[in-house]
N, C-alpha and C positions, 0 to 999 in steps of 0.2 A: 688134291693137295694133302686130304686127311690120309691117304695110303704113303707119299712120300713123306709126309714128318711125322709119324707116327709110329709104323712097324718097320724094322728094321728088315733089308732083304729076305732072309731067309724064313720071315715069320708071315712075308705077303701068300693072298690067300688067291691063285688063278681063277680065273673061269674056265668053267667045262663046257664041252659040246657036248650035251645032252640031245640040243636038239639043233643041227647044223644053222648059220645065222640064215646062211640063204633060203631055208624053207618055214623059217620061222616069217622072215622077211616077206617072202613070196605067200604063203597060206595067208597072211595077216592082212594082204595089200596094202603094205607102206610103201609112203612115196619113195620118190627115188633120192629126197636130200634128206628125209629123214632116217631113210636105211642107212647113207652115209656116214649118215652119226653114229647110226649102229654097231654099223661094221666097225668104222674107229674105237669106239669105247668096249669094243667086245676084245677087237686086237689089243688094246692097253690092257684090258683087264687079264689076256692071257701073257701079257710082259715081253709081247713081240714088238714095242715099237722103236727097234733098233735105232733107227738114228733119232730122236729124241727123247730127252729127260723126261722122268714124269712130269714134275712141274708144266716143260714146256708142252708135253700133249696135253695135259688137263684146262692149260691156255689154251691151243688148239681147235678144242674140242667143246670148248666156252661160249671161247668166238663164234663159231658156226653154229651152236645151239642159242646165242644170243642171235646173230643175223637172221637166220630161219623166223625167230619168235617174232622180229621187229617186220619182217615180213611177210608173215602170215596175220600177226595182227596187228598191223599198223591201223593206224584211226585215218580218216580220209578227212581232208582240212575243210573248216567250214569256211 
């Protein structure tokens, strides 16, 4: 949200592939819904996610990094 209210277009700053997501992905053995997230936040950062605002991806991208966290460490009920 600090990259849409803050820099105007032309002063946003991309990500590079340095090092392709998929073998970063693959060499590192991330899961498969945390690469998810990867992949999405790698795509926004290079300004490819055409059919949503930024706002709306950084919601997007919230969400699924909140669900993941609530479900990898949910507390089990006493």
């Amino acid at each position: 949200m600090i990259r849409a209210d803050e820099y105007p277009e032309e002063m946003r700053v991309s990500a590079r592939d340095v090092i392709p997501m998929e073998d970063y992905v693959g060499k590192n053995g991330i899961p498969f819904r945390e690469a998810q997230i990867l992949y999405d936040l790698h795509t926004w950062a290079r300004g490819r996610m055409e059919t949503l605002t930024d706002r709306e991806t950084a919601g997007w991208i919230a969400r699924r990094i909140d669900a993941l966290s609530r479900e990898t460490y949910r507390k089990d009920p006493q």
